[in-house]
C-alpha angles and dihedrals in degrees: 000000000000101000087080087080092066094069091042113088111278093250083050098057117071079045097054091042095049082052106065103026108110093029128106105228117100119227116211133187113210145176113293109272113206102225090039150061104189137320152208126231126183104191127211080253095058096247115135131207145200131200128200120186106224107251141169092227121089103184086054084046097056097044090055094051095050091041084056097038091061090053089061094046091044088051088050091062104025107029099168111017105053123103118225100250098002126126092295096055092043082051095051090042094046093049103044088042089053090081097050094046079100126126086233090064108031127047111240103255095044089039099067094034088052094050085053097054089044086064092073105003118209121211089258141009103245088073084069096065095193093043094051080045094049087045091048100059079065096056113096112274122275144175091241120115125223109242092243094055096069137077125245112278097028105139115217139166119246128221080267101062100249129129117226139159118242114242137182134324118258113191095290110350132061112242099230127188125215109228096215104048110019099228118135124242138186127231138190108248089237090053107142109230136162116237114234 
């Protein structure tokens, strides 16, 4: 269980391990999953599992464990009434990110982006457009291209493998057509997507 500690940021580390020891939940790192970050899992057993996709971001890292730590402890208190990300769980992940919104852990420009979200969390962080971008300058480098930076009419393939031609803005979201089946999408403006 402890070898999660080793993806989270160094002052991070000792914080998150003296969390979850002595408790019976199992923690896993596992190969990235495209529609996912991590999860939680309570089996018919009892047992309960996280999992943790491996990253080179720690800061990502960190925010995942704790989003997924507060559904177990949600899940401890209130096993059959909770919604998955209703009043309860906002309340648990604000309270157990609340120790790490510190400038030893985050960097400046992700921590008070960060503070801000934690004022009203989403279920992911993709929902808070200038936070994903802040915690993407810290991903490893690749040749991908965020949706915003290209013009109307570029044509890119998606993480799903799928070819489509990037269309107009609509309040917050590009109108995006795939090529083989002509049937409009949305995307997020920092979607990640590879020019073709």
């Amino acid at each position: 269980m402890s070898a999660f500690v080793t993806y989270l940021p160094v002052n991070a580390r000792s914080q998150c391990l003296n969390m979850v020891q002595n408790h019976s939940v199992s923690i896993q790192v596992v190969n990235p999953r495209r529609t996912k970050h991590g999860d939680f899992r309570k089996f018919q057993d009892g047992r309960s599992q996280i999992t943790l996709n491996k990253m080179e971001n720690p800061y990502r890292f960190l925010i995942t464990f704790i989003h997924e730590w507060a559904h177990w402890l949600v899940i401890q208190d209130q096993p059959f009434r909770a919604q998955p990300h209703g009043t309860l769980w906002r309340q648990t992940f604000k309270e157990q990110m609340l120790p790490f919104l510190r400038d030893q852990i985050f960097p400046d420009e992700v921590l008070g982006l960060l503070a801000k979200h934690m004022k009203n969390p989403k279920a992911t962080l993709d929902a808070d457009p200038p936070l994903a971008l802040a915690l993407k300058r810290y991903d490893p480098a690749n040749d991908k291209s965020f949706i915003f930076e290209l013009e109307t009419g570029t044509r890119f393939q998606a993480n799903n493998g799928k070819i489509y031609e990037l269309g107009k803005l609509r309040r917050t979201r590009y109108a995006c057509v795939e090529l083989a089946t002509k049937r409009t999408y949305l995307f997020a403006a920092h979607s990640e997507v590879q020019r073709v």
